[in-house]
N, C-alpha and C positions, 0 to 999 in steps of 0.2 A: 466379606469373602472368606471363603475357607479352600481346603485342600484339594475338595472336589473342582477346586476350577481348574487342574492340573492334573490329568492324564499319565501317570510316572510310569505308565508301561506303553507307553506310546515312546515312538522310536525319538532318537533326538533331533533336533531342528537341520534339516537339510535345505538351507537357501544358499544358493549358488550364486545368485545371481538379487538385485536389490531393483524397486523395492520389493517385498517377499507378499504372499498372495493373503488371502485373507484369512486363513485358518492360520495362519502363523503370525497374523496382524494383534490377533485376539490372543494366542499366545504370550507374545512378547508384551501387549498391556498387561497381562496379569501379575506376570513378571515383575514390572516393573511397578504397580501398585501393591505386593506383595510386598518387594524387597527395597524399592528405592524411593516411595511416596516421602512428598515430602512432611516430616514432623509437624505438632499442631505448634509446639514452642521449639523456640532454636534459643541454641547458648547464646550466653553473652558474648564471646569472641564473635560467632560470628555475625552478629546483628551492627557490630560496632566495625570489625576491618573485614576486607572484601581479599580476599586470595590474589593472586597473581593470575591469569588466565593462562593454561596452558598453550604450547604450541600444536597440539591436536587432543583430541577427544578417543580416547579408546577403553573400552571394557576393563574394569579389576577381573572379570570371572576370567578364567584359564583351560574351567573345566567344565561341559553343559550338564547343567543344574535337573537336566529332565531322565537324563539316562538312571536305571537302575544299576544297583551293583555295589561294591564297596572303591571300585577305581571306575571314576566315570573319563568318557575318552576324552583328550584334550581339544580343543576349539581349534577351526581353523584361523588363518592370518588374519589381523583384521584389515575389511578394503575403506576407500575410501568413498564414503558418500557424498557429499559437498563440500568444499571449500570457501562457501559462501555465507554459513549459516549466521544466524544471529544470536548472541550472547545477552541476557538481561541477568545485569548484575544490581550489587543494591543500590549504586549509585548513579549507574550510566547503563546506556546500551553498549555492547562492544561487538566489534568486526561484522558490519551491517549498520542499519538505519532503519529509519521507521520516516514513513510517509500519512504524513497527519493535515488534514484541513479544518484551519479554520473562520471565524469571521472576525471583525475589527474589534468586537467585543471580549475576544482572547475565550468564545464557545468551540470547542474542538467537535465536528460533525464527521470524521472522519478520521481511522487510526489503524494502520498495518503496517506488518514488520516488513522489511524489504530483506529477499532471502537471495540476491542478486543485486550488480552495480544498478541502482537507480535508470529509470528510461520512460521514456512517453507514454511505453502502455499501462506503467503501474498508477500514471496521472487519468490516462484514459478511462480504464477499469474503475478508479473512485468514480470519478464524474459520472459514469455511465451508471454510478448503482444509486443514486437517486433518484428519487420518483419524479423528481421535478430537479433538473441539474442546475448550478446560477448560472447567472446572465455573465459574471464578473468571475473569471478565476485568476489568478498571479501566481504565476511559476516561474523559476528559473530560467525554463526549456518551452517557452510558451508556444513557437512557431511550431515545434515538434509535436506540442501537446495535441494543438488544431489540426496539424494535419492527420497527428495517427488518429483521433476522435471523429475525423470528419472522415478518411476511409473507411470505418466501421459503422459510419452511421448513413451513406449514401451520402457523406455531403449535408446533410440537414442539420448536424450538430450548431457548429459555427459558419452560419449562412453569412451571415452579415460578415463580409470584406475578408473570410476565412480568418474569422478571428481577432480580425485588425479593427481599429476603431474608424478607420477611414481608408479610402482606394490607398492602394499604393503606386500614388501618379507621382510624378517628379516635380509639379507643384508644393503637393503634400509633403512629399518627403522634405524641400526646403524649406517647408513652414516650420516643421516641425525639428530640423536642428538648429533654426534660427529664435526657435520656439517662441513663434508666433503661429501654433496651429491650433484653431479653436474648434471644441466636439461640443455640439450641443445635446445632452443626456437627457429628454425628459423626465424618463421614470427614476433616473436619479436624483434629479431636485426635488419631484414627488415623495420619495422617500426621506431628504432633509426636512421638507415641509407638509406638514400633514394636511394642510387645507389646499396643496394642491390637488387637482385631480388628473386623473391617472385615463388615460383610453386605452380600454382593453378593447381585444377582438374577439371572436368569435373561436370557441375550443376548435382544436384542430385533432384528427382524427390520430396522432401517435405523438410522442412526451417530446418528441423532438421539435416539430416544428408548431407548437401548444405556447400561448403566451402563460410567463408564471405568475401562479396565482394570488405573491403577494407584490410581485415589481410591476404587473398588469404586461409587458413588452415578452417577445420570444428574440430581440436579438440577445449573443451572447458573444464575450468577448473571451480571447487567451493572452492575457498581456505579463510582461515583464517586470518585474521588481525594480526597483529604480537602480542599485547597483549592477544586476546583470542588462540590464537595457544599453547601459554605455558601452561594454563590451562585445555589441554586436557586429560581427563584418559584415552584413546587410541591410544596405539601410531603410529598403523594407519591410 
């Protein structure tokens, strides 16, 4: 990039109001690839200790960089845009989370920053952007997860028991803090043993209600970690 991607007889940035429209979107990248890209080498300091995080984020410039003249006019106050954002430092994430899936094999199929307190639709939204979602997911928040997945899917998401691996009758439920309640999984023993075999059905006309195509079954389950499972107050 050179100079020409900067218009210096063009008035100075008047956004009143956030986020700012598109011709100031492309602005403010140039800007910043210009003046703030990050280096190909970093010093030794900082590769080795990580700064202290500040208590907010606001601009060094004072004065906007676009106006002609030899005194260019000073910047207004800065506002506040979020208070949520997420920080990637060299050692950790800070103030935010990352919402990552993976399988027992420790394969991560799934990785986004959470730019808000964590909640069912940012579970939902993974799950939904597979082309084929599992049958098995374990979350924290799994009754939430089923329900906000299955408002957005008519219902077809987690058909089978809304998620649950069995009714939630009052039989059940006793079996299962006596924990004598037994689920029989076929397609899961099918996948411990490979010469089991597998009944698949018939594709089904949308990815929701489609058996998958390596577990052969379309039920699909939202269940509990085993430490948040005990701290549930319903014991269905």
């Amino acid at each position: 990039m050179d100079d020409k991607c900067f218009d210096l007889d063009d008035p100075c940035f008047d956004v009143h109001e956030y986020p700012p429209d598109k011709e100031h979107v492309v602005k403010m990248v140039n800007y910043l690839w210009m003046n703030k890209h990050i280096p190909e080498e970093f010093p030794d300091d900082i590769l080795k200790h990580e700064k202290e995080l500040p208590e907010q984020f606001v601009p060094y410039e004072t004065t906007c960089p676009y106006c002609p003249g030899p005194t260019s006019p000073q910047l207004s106050t800065p506002k506040i845009v979020t208070k949520n954002a997420v920080v990637y430092g060299l050692f950790k994430v800070h103030k935010g989370g990352v919402l990552h899936m993976g399988c027992m094999h420790s394969v991560v199929f799934y990785h986004f920053p959470l730019w808000q307190q964590e909640c069912a639709r940012d579970h939902s939204d993974a799950l939904l952007s597979f082309k084929h979602p599992p049958n098995m997911y374990i979350s924290d928040i799994a009754s939430r997860v089923a329900r906000h997945t299955n408002n957005h899917t008519e219902q077809k998401c987690f058909q089978q028991h809304g998620g649950r691996l069995c009714a939630a009758t009052e039989e059940n439920i006793q079996s299962a803090q006596e924990k004598t309640l037994k689920i029989d999984l076929p397609w899961l023993a099918a996948l411990k043993f490979k010469g089991l075999s597998v009944q698949t059905e018939h594709a089904a006309a949308d990815r929701y209600t489609q058996v998958h195509p390596f577990t052969g079954t379309k039920d699909r389950y939202s269940l509990y970690d085993r430490f948040h499972e005990k701290n549930q107050t319903r014991p269905e």
